[in-house]
ROPA-111125 format. One record per residue (C-alpha): residue number from 1; chain; z, x, y. Coordinates in nm, 3 decimals, always signed. Example, Ala and Ser with C-alpha at 12.3 -4.5 7.8 and 13.67 -1.06 7.14 Angstrom:
BEGIN
[pt 1 A [+0.780 +1.230 -0.450]]
[pt 2 A [+0.714 +1.367 -0.106]]
end
This chain:
BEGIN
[pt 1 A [+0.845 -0.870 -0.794]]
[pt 2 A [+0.779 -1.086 -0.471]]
[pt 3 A [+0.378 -1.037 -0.513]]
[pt 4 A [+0.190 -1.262 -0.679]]
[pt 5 A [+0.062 -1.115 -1.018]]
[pt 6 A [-0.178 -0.873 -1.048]]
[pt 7 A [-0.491 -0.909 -1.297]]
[pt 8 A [-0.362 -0.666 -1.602]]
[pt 9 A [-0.720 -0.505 -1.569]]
[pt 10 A [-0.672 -0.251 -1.378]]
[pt 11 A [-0.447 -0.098 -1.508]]
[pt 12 A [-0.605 -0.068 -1.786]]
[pt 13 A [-0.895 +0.030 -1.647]]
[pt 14 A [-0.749 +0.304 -1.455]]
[pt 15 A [-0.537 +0.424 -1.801]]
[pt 16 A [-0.901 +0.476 -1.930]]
[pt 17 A [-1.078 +0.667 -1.591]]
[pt 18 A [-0.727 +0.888 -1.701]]
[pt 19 A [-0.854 +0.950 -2.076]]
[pt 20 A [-1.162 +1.078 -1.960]]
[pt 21 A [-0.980 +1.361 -1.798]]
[pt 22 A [-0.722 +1.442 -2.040]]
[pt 23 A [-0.824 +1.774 -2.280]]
[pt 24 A [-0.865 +1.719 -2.686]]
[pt 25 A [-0.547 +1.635 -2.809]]
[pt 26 A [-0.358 +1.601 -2.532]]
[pt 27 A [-0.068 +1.396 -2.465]]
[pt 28 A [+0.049 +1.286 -2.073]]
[pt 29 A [+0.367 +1.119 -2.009]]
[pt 30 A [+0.460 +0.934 -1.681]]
[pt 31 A [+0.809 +0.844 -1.597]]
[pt 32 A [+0.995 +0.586 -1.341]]
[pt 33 A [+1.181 +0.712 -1.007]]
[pt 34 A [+1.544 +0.709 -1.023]]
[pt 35 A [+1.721 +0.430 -0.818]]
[pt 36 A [+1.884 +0.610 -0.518]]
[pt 37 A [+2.218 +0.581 -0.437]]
[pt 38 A [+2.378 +0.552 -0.097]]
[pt 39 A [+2.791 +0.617 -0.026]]
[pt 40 A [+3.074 +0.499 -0.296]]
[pt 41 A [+2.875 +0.243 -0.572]]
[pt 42 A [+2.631 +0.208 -0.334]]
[pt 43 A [+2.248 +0.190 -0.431]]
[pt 44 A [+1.921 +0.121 -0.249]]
[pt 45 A [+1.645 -0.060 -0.393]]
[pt 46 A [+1.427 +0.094 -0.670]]
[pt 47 A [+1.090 +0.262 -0.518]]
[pt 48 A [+0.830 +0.228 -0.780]]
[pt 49 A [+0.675 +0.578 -0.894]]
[pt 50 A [+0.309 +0.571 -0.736]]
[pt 51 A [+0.153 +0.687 -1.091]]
[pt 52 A [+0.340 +0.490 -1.288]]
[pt 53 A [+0.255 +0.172 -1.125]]
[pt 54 A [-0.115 +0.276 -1.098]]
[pt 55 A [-0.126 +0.256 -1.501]]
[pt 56 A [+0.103 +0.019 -1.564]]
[pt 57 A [+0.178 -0.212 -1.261]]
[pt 58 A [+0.555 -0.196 -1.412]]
[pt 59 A [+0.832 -0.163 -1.106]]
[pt 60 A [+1.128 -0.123 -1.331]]
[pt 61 A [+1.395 +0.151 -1.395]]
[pt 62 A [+1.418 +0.410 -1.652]]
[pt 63 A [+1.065 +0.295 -1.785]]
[pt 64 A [+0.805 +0.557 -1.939]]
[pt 65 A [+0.456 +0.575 -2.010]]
[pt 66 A [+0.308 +0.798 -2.330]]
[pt 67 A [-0.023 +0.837 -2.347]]
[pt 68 A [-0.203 +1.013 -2.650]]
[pt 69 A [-0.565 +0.875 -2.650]]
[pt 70 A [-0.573 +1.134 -3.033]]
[pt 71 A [-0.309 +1.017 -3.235]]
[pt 72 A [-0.348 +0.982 -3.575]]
[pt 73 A [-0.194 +0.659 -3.567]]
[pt 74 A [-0.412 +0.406 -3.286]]
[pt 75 A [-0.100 +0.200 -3.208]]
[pt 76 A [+0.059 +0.523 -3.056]]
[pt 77 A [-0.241 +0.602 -2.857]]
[pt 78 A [-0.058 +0.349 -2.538]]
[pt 79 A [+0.299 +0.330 -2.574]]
[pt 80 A [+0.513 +0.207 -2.326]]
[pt 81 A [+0.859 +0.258 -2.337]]
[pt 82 A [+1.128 -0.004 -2.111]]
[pt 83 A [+1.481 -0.077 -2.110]]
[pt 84 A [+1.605 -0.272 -2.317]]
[pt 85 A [+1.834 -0.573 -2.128]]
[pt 86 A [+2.149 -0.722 -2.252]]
[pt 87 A [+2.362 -1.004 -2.118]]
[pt 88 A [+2.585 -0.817 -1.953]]
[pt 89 A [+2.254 -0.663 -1.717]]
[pt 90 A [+2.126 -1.012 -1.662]]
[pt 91 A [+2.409 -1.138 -1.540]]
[pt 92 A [+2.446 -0.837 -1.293]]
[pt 93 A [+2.129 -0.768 -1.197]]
[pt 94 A [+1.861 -1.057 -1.340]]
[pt 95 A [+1.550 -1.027 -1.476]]
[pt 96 A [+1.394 -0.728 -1.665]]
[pt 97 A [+1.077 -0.729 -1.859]]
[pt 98 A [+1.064 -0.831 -2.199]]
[pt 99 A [+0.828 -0.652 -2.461]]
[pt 100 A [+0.607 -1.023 -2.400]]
[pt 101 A [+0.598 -1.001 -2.046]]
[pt 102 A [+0.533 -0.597 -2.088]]
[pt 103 A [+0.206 -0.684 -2.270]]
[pt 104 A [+0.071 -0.935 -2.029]]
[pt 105 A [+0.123 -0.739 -1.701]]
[pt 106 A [+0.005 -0.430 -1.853]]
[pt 107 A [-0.250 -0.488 -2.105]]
[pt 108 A [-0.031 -0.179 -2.364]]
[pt 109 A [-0.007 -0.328 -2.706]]
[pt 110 A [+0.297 -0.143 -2.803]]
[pt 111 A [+0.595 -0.189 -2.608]]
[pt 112 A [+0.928 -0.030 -2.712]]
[pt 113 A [+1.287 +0.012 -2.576]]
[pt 114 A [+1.357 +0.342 -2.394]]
[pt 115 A [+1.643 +0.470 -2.671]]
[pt 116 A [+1.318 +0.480 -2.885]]
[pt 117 A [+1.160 +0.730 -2.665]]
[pt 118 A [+1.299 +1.035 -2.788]]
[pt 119 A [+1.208 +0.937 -3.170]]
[pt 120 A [+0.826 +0.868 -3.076]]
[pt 121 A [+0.785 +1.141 -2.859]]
[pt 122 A [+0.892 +1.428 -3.085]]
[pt 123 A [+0.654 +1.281 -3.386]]
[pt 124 A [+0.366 +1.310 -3.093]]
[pt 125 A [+0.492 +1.627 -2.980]]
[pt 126 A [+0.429 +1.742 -3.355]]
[pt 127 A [+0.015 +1.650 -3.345]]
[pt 128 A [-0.013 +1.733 -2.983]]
[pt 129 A [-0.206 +2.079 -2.841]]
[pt 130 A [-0.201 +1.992 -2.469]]
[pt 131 A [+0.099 +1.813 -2.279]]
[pt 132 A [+0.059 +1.688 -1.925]]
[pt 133 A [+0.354 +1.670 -1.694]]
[pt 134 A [+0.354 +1.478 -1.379]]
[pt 135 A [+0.563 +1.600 -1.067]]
[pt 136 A [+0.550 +1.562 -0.677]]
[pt 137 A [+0.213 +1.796 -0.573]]
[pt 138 A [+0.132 +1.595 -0.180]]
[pt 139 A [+0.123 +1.891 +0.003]]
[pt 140 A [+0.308 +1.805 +0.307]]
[pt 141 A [+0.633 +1.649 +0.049]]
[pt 142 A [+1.008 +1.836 +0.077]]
[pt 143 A [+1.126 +1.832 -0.254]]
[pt 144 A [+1.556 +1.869 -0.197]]
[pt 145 A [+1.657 +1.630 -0.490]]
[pt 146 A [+1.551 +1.655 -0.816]]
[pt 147 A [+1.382 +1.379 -0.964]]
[pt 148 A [+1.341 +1.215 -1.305]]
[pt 149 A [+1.026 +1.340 -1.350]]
[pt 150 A [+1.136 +1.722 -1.252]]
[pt 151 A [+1.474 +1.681 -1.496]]
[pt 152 A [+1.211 +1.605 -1.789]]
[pt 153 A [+0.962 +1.876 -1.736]]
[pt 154 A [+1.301 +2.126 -1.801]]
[pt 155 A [+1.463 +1.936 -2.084]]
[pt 156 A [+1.092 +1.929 -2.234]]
[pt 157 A [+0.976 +2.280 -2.193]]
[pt 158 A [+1.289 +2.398 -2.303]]
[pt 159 A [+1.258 +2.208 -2.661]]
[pt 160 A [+0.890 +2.236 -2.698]]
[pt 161 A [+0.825 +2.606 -2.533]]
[pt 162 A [+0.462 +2.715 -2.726]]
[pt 163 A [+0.297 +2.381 -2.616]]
[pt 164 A [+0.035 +2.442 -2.332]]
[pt 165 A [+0.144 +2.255 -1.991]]
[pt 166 A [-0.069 +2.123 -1.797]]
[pt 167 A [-0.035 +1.897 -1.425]]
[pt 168 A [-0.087 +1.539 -1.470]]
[pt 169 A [-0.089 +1.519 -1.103]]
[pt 170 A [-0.405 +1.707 -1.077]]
[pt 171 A [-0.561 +1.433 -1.235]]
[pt 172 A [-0.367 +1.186 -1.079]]
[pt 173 A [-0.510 +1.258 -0.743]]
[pt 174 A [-0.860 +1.301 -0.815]]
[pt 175 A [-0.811 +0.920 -0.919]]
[pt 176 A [-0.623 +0.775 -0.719]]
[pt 177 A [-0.873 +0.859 -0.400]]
[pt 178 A [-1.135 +0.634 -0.506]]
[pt 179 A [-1.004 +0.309 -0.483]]
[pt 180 A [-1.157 +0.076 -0.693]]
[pt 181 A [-1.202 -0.308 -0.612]]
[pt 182 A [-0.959 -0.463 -0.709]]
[pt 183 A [-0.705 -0.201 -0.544]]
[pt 184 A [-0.959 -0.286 -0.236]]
[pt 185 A [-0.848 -0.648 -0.251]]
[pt 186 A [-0.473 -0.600 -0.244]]
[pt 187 A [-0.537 -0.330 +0.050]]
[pt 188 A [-0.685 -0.592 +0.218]]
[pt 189 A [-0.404 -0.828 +0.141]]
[pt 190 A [-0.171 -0.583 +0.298]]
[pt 191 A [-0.382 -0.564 +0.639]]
[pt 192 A [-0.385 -0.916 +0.663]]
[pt 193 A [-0.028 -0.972 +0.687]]
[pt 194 A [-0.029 -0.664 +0.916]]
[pt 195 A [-0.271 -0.864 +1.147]]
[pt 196 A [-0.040 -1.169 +1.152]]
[pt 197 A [+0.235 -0.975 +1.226]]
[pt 198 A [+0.056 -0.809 +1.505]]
[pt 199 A [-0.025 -1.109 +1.632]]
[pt 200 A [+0.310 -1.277 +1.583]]
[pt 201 A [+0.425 -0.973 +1.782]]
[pt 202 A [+0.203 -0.987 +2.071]]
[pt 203 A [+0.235 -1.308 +2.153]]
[pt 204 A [+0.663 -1.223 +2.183]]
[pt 205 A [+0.667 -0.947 +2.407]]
[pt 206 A [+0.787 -0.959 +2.725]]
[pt 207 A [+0.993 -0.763 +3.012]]
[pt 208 A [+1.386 -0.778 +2.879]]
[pt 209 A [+1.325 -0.826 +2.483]]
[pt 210 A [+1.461 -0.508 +2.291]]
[pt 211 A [+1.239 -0.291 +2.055]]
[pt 212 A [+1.499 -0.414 +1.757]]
[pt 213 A [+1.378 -0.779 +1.831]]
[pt 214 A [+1.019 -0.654 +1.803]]
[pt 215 A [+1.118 -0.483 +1.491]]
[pt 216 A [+1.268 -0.855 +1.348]]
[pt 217 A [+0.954 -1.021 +1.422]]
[pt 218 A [+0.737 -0.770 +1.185]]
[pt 219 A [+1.006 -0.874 +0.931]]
[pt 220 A [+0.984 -1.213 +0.957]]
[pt 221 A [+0.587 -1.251 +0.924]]
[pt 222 A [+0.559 -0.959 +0.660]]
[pt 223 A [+0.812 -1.085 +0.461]]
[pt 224 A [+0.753 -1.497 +0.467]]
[pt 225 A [+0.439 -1.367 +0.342]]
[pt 226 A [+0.554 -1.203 +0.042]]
[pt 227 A [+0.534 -0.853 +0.196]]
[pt 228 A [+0.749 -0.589 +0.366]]
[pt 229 A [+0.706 -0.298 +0.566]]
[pt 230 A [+0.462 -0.038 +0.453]]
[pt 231 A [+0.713 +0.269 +0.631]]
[pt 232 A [+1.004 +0.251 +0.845]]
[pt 233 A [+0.864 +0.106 +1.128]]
[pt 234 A [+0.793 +0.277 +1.454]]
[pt 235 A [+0.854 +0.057 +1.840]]
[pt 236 A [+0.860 +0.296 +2.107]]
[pt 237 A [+0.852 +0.152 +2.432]]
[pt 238 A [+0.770 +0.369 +2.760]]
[pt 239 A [+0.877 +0.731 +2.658]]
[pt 240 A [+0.946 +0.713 +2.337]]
[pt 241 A [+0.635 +0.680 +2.259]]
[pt 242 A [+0.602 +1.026 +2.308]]
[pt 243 A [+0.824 +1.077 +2.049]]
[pt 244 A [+0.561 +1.088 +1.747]]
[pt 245 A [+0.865 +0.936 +1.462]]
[pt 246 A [+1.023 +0.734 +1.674]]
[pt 247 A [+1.230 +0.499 +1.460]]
[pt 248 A [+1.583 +0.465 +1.646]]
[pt 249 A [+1.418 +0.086 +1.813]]
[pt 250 A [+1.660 -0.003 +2.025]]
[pt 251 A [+1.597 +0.004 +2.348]]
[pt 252 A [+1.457 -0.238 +2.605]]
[pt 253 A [+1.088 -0.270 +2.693]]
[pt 254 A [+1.085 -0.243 +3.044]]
[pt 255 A [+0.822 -0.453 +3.292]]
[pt 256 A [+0.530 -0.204 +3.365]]
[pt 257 A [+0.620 +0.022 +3.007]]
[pt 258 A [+0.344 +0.089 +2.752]]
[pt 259 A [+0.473 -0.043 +2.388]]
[pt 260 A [+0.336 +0.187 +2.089]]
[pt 261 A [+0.362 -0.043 +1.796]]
[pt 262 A [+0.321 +0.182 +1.477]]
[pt 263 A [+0.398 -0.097 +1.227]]
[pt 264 A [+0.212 -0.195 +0.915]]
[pt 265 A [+0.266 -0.416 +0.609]]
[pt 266 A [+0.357 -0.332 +0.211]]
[pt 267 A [+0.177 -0.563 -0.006]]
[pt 268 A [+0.211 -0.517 -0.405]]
[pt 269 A [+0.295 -0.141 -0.347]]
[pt 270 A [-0.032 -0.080 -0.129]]
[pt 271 A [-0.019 +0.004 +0.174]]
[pt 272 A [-0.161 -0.051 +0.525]]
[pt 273 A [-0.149 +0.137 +0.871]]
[pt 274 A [-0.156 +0.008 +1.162]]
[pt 275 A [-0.084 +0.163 +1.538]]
[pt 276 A [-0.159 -0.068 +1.883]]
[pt 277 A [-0.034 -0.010 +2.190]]
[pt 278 A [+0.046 -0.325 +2.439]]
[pt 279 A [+0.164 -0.367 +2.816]]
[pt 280 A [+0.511 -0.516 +2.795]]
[pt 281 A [+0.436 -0.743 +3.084]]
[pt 282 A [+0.112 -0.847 +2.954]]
[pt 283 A [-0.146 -0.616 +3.182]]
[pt 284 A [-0.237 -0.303 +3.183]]
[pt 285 A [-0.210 -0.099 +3.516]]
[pt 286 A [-0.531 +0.131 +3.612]]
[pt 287 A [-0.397 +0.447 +3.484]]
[pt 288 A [-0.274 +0.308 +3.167]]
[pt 289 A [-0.604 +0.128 +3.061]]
[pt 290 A [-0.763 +0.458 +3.172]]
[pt 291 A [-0.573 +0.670 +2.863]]
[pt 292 A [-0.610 +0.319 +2.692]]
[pt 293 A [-1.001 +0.326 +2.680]]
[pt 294 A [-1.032 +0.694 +2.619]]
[pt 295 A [-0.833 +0.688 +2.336]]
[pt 296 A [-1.054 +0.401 +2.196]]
[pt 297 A [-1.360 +0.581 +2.252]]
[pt 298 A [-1.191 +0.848 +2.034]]
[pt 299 A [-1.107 +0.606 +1.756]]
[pt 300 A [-1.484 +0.419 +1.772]]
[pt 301 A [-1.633 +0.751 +1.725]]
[pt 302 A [-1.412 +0.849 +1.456]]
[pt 303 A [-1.459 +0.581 +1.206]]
[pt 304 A [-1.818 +0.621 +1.262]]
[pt 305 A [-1.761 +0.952 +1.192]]
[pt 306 A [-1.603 +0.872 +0.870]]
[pt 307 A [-1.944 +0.961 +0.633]]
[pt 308 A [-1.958 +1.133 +0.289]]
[pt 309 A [-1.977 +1.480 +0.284]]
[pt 310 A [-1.808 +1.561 +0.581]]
[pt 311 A [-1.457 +1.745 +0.551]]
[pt 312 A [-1.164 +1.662 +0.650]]
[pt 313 A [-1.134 +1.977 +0.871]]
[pt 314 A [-1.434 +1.937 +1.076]]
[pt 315 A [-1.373 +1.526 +1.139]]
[pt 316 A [-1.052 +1.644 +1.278]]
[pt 317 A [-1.209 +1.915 +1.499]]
[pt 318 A [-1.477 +1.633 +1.622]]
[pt 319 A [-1.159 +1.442 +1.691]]
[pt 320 A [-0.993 +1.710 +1.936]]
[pt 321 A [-1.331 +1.795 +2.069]]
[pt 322 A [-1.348 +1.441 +2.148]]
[pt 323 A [-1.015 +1.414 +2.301]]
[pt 324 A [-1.039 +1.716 +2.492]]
[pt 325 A [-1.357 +1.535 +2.667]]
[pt 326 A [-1.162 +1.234 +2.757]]
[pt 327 A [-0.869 +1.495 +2.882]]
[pt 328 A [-1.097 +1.588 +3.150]]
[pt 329 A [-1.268 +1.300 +3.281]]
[pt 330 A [-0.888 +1.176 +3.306]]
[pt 331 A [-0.787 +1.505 +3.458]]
[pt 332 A [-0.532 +1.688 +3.201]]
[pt 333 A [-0.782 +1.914 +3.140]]
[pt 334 A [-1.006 +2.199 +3.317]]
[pt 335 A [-1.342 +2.191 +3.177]]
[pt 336 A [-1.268 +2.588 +3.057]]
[pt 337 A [-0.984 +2.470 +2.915]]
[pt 338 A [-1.255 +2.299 +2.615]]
[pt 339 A [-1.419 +2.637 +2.617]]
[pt 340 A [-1.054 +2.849 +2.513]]
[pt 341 A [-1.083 +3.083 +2.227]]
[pt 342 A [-0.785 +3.062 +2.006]]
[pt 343 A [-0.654 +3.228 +1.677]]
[pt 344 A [-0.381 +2.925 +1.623]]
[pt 345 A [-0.553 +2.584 +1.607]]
[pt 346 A [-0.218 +2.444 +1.746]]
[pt 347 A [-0.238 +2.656 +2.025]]
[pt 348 A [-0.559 +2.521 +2.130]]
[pt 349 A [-0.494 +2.315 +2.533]]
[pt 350 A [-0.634 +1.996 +2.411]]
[pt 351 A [-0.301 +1.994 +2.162]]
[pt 352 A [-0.071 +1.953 +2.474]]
[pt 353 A [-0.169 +1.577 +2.461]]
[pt 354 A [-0.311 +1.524 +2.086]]
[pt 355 A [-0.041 +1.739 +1.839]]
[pt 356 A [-0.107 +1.577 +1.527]]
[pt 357 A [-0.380 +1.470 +1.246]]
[pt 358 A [-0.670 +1.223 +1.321]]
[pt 359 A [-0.626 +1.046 +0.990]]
[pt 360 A [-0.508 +1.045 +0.624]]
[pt 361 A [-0.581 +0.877 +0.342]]
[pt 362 A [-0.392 +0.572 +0.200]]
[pt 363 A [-0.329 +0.335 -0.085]]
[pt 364 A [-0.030 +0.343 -0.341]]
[pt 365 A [+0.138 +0.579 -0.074]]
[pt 366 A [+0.073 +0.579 +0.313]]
[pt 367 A [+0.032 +0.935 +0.338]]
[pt 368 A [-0.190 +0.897 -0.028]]
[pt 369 A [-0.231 +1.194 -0.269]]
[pt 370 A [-0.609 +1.327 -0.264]]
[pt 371 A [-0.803 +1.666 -0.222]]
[pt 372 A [-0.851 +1.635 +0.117]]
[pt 373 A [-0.992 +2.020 +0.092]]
[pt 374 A [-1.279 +1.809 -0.036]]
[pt 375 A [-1.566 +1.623 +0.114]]
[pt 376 A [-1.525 +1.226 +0.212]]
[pt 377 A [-1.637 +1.020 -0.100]]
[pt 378 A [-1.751 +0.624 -0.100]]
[pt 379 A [-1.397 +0.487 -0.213]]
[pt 380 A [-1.225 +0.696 -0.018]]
[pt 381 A [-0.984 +0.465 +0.241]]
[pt 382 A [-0.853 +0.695 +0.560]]
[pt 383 A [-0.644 +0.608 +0.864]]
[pt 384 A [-0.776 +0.675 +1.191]]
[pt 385 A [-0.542 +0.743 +1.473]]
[pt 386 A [-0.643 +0.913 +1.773]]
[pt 387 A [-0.350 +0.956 +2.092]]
[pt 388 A [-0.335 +1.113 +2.408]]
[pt 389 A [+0.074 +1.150 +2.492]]
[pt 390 A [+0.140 +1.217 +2.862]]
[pt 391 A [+0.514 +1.245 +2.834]]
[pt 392 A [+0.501 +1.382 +3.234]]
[pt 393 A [+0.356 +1.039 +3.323]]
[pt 394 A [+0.638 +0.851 +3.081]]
[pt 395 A [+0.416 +0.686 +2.810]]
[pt 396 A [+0.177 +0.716 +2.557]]
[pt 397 A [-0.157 +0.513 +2.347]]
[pt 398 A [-0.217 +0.595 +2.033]]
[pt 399 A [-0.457 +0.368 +1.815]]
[pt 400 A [-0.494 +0.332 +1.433]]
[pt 401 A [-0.747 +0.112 +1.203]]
[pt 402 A [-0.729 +0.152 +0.809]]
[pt 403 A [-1.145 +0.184 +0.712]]
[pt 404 A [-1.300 +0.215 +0.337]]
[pt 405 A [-1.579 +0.497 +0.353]]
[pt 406 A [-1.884 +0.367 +0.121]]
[pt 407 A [-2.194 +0.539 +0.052]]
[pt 408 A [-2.350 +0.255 +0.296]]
[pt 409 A [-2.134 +0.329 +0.592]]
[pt 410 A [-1.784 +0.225 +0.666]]
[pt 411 A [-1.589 -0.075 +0.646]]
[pt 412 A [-1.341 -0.122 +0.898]]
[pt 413 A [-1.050 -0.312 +0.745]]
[pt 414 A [-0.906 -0.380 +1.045]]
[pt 415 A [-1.176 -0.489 +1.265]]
[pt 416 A [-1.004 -0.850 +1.310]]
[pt 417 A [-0.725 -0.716 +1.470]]
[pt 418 A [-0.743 -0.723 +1.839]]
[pt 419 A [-0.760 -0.384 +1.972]]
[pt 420 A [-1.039 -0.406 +2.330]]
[pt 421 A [-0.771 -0.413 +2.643]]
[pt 422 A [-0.893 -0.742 +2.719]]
[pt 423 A [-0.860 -0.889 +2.395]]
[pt 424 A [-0.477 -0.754 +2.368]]
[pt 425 A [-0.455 -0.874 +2.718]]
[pt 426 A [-0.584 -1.212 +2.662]]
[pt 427 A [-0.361 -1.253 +2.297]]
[pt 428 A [-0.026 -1.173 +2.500]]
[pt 429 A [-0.093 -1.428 +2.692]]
[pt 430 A [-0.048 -1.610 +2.470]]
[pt 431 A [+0.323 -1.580 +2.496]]
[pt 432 A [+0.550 -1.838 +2.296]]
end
């Protein structure tokens, strides 16, 4: 792992806050993502299973966790399950944990080799009522390859049929919402190396450089810093920042062009989420910093917006109504056109310039799993990112702050990140 290490406790804490939930005699298992290949013997990096790491902070292959807070037997009531190394792996591939080094990261007493799996689960199987399965259940995910998880809900099923089933991921995501504080400090690990990057970044930009380059100096300040990039990242210069993924990066940033920097930092598998938008020569021009502030306005009132009880659904109407405002006063929008009756939300006029969601929430994943059906909660961390995209005009501004809702008010995580026009304009100068 390039992190530093992370305090064992909360993983065990958050193994227990799982207990609670789990029915009498139930038993939950939790397994690793595959490694994906590429082309030929080709493979990308591992991408640590979300769950998984939440109880365990393990980031290795083919590892399980079996949980079965009612055995008979208390030393089977954590089990985790890793593969076993050899010196044939370590001299192809290097470290892997050993049962020692299991114990101390985790805090799980019993630690066994994966080709013991299949022994202890089917004794556990045997006292077990209630089996909980985990699987893929973010609502917006498109499920085309099937994963580890997915091949051993079928294989187990099809062995144990007159068990009762149940979704770990239910669970999962009633959890994983409330972040607790010590998730809180390695979120706010991640936005700090987002800020230096940002900064790094800001002070490089200039008429000529290409959005790769911008991309490269993200990498080099995330990852000197023992970090990488939270998604792939997004530099749109001019009109490709109308383009909402824009991830191609390659063009260059032309004097006069807006820059949307959607770019944000990984740090010990949480994540942070981070959107600016910067003049490439340094200034704003009237109209620009005319969209610039409105959006802002948008984003201030949003995060104060962000209170407990409120639903998702009517933050993000506030949001568009709020928009739609600024749409006017900039002159995209007839005041009637706020007044429209529609039966498709999408087809509402204030969409022609804001398309997309005012926020999500995010932790262990940057689009995180949650009931956002539900009311905010204090724990709760959500993205705010209002836009206005005026693809006519040849550019875009869309803003984004991470912020922790408490039961106090909000917390704006990344309040030290310069985001006024005068205080971006004052930073790029700044230049190197």
């Amino acid at each position: 792992m390039r992190h530093a290490p992370i305090d064992p406790q909360l993983f065990v804490e958050n193994r227990a806050r799982l207990r609670q939930l789990l029915l009498p005699g139930a038993l939950a298992v939790v397994n690793a993502n595959d490694i994906p290949p590429t082309n030929a013997d080709g493979s990308l990096r591992l991408i640590p299973n979300s769950d998984l790491f939440y109880l365990t902070g393990v980031e290795q292959e083919e590892s399980i966790l079996l949980l079965f807070p009612d055995a008979e037997d208390e030393r089977q009531r954590e089990i985790l399950f890793l593969r076993e190394t050899s010196p044939l792996i370590a001299i192809w591939e290097g470290h892997k944990l050993s049962k020692d080094a299991a114990r101390a990261a985790t805090g799980i007493g019993n630690i066994q080799w994966v080709s013991e799996f299949p022994k202890f689960f089917h004794r556990l199987m045997c006292e077990s009522t209630h089996v909980y399965l985990n699987s893929n259940e973010h609502k917006r995910a498109e499920i085309t390859v099937e994963t580890r998880d997915a091949r051993f809900v079928k294989s187990v099923q099809a062995q144990y049929p007159l068990h009762q089933y149940h979704r770990l991921a239910r669970l999962l995501h009633r959890l994983r919402i409330v972040k607790s504080e010590a998730e809180m400090g390695l979120l706010r690990e991640a936005c700090a190396i987002t800020r230096a990057g940002f900064d790094r970044v800001a002070r490089f930009v200039k008429p000529g450089v290409n959005e790769c380059e911008v991309e490269a100096e993200f990498a080099h300040e995330f990852i000197r810093r023992r970090g990488g990039f939270a998604y792939t990242p997004i530099i749109a210069s001019g009109a490709n920042a109308c383009v909402l993924h824009y991830i191609e990066n390659s063009r260059p940033c032309a004097d006069g062009d807006l820059l949307l920097l959607d770019v944000a930092a990984n740090y010990a598998n949480y994540n942070a989420d981070l959107t600016r938008t910067i003049p490439v020569n340094g200034r704003f021009n009237r109209r620009q910093k005319q969209v610039y502030d409105a959006v802002l306005r948008v984003l201030r009132a949003s995060i104060k917006g962000l209170t407990p009880g409120k639903t998702c659904r009517q933050w993000q109407e506030e949001a568009e109504e709020a928009v739609g405002r600024e749409c006017v006063d900039l002159g995209l929008l007839k005041p009637r056109d706020l007044k429209v009756k529609v039966d498709d939300p999408m087809r509402k006029p204030v969409k022609k310039f804001f398309m997309h969601g005012n926020g999500h929430p995010i932790g262990l994943d940057v689009h995180d799993v949650g009931f956002t059906t539900e009311c905010f909660a204090p724990g709760w961390v959500m993205t705010v990112e209002p836009a206005i995209y005026l693809p006519a005009e040849g550019f875009a501004v869309r803003l984004e702050n991470d912020v922790l809702i408490t039961a106090d008010g909000v917390v704006d995580l990344m309040a030290d990140i310069p985001i006024e026009a005068d205080d971006i304009e004052a930073l790029m100068a700044r230049r190197k």
